[in-house]
N, C-alpha and C positions, 0 to 999 in steps of 0.2 A: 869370362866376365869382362866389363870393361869397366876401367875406374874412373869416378868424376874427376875432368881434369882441376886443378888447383884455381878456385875461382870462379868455377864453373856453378850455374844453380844444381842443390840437390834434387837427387830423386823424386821427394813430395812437391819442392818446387816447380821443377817439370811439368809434375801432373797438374799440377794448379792452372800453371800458364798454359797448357794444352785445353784445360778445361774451361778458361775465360772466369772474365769478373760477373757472367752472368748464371754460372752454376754453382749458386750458393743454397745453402742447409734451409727450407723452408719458413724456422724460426730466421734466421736474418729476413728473409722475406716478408715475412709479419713484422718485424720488427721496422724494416724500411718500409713500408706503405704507412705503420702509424706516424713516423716521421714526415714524411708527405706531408700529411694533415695534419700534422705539429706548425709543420714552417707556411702551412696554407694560410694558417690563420696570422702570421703576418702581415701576409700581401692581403687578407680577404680584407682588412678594413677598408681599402686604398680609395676603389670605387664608389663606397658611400659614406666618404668623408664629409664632401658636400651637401647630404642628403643627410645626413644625422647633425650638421650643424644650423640644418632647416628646419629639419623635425625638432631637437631640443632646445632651439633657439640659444644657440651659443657659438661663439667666435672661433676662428680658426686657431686660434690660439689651447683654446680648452678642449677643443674636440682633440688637439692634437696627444694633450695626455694621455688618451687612449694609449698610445704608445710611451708616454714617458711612463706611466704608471706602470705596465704590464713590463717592460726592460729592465725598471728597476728594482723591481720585486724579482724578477728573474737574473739579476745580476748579484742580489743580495743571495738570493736562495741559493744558488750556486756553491756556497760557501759549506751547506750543509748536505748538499746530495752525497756526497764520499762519507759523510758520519751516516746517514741512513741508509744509504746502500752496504756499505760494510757491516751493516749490521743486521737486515732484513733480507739482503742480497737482490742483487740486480732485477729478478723478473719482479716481485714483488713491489722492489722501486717504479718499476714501469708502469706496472697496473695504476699504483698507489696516484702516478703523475696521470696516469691519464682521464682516473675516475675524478680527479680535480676539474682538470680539465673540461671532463663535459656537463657539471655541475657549474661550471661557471660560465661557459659558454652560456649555457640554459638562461643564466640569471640572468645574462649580458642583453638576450633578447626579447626581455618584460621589464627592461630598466624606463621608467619616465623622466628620470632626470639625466642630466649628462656627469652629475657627481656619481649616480650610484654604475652607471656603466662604466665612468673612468676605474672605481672599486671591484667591481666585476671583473675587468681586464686585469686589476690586480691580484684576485684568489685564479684566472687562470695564467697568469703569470708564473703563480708559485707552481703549479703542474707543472706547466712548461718546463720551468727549471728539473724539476724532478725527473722526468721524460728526457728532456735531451740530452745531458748531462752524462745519464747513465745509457741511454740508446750510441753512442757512440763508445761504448767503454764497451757493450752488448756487440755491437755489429764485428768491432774489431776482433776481439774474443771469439765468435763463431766462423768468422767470415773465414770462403777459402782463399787462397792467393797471398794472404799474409795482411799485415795494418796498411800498406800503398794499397791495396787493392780496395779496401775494406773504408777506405778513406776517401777514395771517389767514388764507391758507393750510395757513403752518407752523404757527401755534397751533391752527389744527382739527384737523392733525394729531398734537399735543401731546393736546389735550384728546379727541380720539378715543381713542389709545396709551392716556393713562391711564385713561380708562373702560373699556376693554376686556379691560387686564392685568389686574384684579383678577375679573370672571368668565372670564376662561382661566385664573388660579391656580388658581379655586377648582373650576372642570369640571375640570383636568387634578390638583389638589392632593387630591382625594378620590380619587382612586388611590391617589397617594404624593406627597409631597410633593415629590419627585425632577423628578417630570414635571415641574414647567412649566417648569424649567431646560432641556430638552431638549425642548420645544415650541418655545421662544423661541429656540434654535439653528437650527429646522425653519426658523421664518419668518425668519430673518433670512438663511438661505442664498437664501430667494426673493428674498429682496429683492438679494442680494449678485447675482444670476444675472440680473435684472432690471434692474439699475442699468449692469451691465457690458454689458448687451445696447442696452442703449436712452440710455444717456449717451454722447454723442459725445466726444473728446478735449477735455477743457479745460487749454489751454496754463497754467503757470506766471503768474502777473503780470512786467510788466517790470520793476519794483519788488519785491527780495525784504527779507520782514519779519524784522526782525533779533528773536532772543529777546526784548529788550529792550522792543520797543515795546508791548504789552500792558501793562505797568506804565506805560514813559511816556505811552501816552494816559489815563490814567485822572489826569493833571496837567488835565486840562480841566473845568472846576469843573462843568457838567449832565452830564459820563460817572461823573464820582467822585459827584455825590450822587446819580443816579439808582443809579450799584452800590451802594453802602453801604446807602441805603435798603431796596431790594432784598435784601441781605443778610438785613435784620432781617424783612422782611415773610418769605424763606423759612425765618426761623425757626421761622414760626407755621404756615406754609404746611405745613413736616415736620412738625411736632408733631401734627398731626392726622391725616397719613398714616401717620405712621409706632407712635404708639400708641396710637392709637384705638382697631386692632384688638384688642389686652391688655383693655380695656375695657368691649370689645361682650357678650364671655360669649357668643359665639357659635359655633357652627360655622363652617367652609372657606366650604359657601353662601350662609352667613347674612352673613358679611362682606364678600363677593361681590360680593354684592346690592347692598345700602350702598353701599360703592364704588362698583358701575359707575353709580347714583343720584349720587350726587356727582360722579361722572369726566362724567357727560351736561352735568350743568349747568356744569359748567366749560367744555365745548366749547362749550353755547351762548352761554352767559356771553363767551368767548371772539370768537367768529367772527361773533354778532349785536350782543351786549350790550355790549362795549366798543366798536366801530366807532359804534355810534348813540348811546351819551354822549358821547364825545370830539368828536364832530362838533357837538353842542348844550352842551357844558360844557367841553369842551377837557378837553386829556390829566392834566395835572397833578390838577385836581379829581374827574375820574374815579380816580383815586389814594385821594386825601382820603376818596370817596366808598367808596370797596374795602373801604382798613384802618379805616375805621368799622364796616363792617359783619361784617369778620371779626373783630373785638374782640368783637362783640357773639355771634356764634360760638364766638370760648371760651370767652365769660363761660357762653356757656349748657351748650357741654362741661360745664364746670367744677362748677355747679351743679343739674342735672340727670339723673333715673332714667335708667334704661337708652332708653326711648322717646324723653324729650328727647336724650338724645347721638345716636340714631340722627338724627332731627330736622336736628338741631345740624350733624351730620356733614356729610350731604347737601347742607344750604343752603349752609356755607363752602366748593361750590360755585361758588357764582355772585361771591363778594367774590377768590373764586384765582382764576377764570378772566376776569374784565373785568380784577386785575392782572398775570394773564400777558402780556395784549396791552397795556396799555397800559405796562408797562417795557421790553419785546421792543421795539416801536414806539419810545420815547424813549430809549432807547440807541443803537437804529440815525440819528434824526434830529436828536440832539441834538449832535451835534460834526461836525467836518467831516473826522475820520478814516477812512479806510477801512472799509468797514463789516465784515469779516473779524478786522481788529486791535481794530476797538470791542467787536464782539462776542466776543471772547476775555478784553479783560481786562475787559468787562461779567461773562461768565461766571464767570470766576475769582474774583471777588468774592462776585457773590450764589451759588453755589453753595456757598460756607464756611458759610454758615446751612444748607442743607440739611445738610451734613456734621457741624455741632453739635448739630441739635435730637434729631435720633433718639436719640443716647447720651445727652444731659443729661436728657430726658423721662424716657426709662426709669428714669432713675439715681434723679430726684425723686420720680418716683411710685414706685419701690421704697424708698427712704429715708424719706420724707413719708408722704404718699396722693396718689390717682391724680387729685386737684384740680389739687396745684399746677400741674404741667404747663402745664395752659389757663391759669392766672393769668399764667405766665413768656408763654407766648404770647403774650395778652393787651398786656402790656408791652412787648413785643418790637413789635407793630405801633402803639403810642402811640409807641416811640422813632421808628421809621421817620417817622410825622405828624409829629415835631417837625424831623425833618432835614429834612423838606421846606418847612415853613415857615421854618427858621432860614436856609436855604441856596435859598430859592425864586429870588432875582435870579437864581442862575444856570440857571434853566431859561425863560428869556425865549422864548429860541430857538422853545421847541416852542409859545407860541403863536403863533407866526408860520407852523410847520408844520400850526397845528391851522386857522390862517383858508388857508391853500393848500391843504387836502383840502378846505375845507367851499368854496372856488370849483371844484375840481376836480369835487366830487361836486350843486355847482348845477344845475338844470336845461337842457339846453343849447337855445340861443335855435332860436326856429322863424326858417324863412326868409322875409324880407319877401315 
């Protein structure tokens, strides 16, 4: 027999790494395609922004609540997925988020006014939260390879989702604008009939999470500066999603496009380009290295024709998608909370910038001009650098998680 040497990955390790991130348990696989179509519905509004602020005859500004509404019902809700899932247990929660979901979606695409769709986006909001919350607590639990593995699973399928929603808005929104709220109903019933079919019972935990504890772990100084940072980086992150479109002077297609060019780089950015800096610079500096580059993203928003914003658009790809992974990753590794409570009141947090930017952008570039926007952005990701250096002691942790993936992912020794 030969003994693993001291350091070495285990035996089950091994096999995982030999078997790849792409031979996982069927249920992860249901579980990642409903997520897809969780984070589609994102980017699906993108496209017909302009064309629902035609149809309902409302300002960029209010169209834009679409997304303040639906972020912050989902940042709220957050708070309580760990009390209902601990109690009803994880598949059940899934179901429970997604049968929302397409109940809302539905309403979203027979609303006449733009208050009852801003409302709509808010009951599927609450799914949402239900759904992603606990699909991330699911994947990592099932998946094989371990939670790194298991975690750029879930950001490829973040970063697929929203590359994809924005050409289904835009094929289904040259219809009517209607459609792609009832597209994304279609696929989330797949996903709801797929997940019931192929997720086995997952019991309750023996430990139920009281409402409370989503705020009290965020008492742990690397969960509270990785969310607050986070916060400000999704302030920048929306602002360019969310009105960019007002900007392009394009068509349903032409934004489409853009977007799913952006939504690509984000997923590679994501699933290749964060894992191989963080393993050669560690997590934190891949941070550093993100919100530099997405500064440099709105600066160019900010001060370029229509070609550079398209540009512009596209590459604040690659600076959102290496820090989707690497905050995802450092929230889940950096406390030693439950990773279901961490990630709830990690979400809860940074998802309140998603829920500010859409309505402050619009508000600025209709009050101002369509500059300021990228400048507040801009700022928004210099604040985040400086909460990470002013508050960096407390993120020691993750380099000790960053030198146990880079033995983990070592070459493993030949046999004498």
């Amino acid at each position: 027999m030969h003994a693993t040497p001291p350091g070495a990955p285990s035996a089950p390790e091994q096999a995982a790494r030999r078997g790849g991130i792409l031979r996982q348990p069927l249920a992860v696989w249901a579980t990642a395609f409903a997520a897809v179509v969780a984070f589609m519905g994102i980017g699906l509004v993108d496209p017909i922004l302009p064309a629902i602020a035609k149809g309902l005859d409302a300002t960029p500004s209010q169209v834009s609540l679409l997304f303040t509404s639906y972020f912050l019902i989902t940042a709220v809700a957050m708070l309580v997925t760990g009390w209902v899932s601990s109690r009803i247990g994880g598949r059940r929660t899934l179901l429970a988020g997604l049968a929302l979901v397409i109940v809302f979606a539905s309403l979203a695409g027979t609303s006449d006014t733009v208050g009852q769709l801003i409302g709509f986006r808010a009951g599927w909001g609450l799914g949402n939260a239900l759904f992603v919350a606990t699909a991330l607590a699911v994947i990592v639990g099932a998946a094989s390879g371990g939670a790194e593995s298991a975690i750029i699973l879930y950001e490829a399928a973040l970063g697929l989702g929203i590359s994809m929603g924005p050409l289904l808005g835009a094929l289904l929104g040259d219809m009517s604008w209607r459609y792609p709220f009832f597209g994304t109903a279609a696929l989330m019933a797949v996903g709801f009939l797929l997940i019931a079919a192929l997720l086995g019972p997952t019991p309750p935990p023996k430990r139920r999470t009281r409402l409370s504890d989503p705020i009290r772990v965020l008492a742990h100084g690397g969960l509270s500066t990785t969310a607050f940072t986070a916060l400000f980086y999704n302030y920048a992150f929306f602002t360019v999603l969310a009105f960019t479109p007002f900007v392009l002077g394009m068509d349903a297609h032409g934004i489409g496009l853009v977007f799913f060019g952006w939504g690509v780089l984000v997923a590679l950015a994501s699933v290749f380009g964060a894992p191989f800096l963080q393993r050669r610079i560690g997590t934190v500096r891949v941070m550093h290295l993100a919100l530099g580059l997405l500064v440099l993203c709105q600066l160019g928003l900010a001060l370029s024709g229509q070609t550079g914003i398209i540009v512009s658009t596209i590459l604040s790809g690659i600076p959102i998608g290496l820090n989707n992974t690497a905050f995802t990753e450092a929230a889940m590794e950096v406390s030693d909370a439950p990773r279901p409570v961490a990630s709830a009141g990690y979400n809860f947090v940074r998802w309140l910038g998603g829920a500010i930017a859409p309505y402050a952008a619009g508000r600025l570039g209709e009050e101002i001009n369509s500059d300021v926007p990228y400048y507040v952005g801009a700022a928004s990701c210099l604040v985040a650098v400086l909460i990470l250096v002013l508050r960096r002691h407390h993120l020691r942790d993750l380099e000790r998680v960053d030198i146990d993936h880079a033995v983990h992912d070592a070459p493993l020794p030949s046999r004498a």
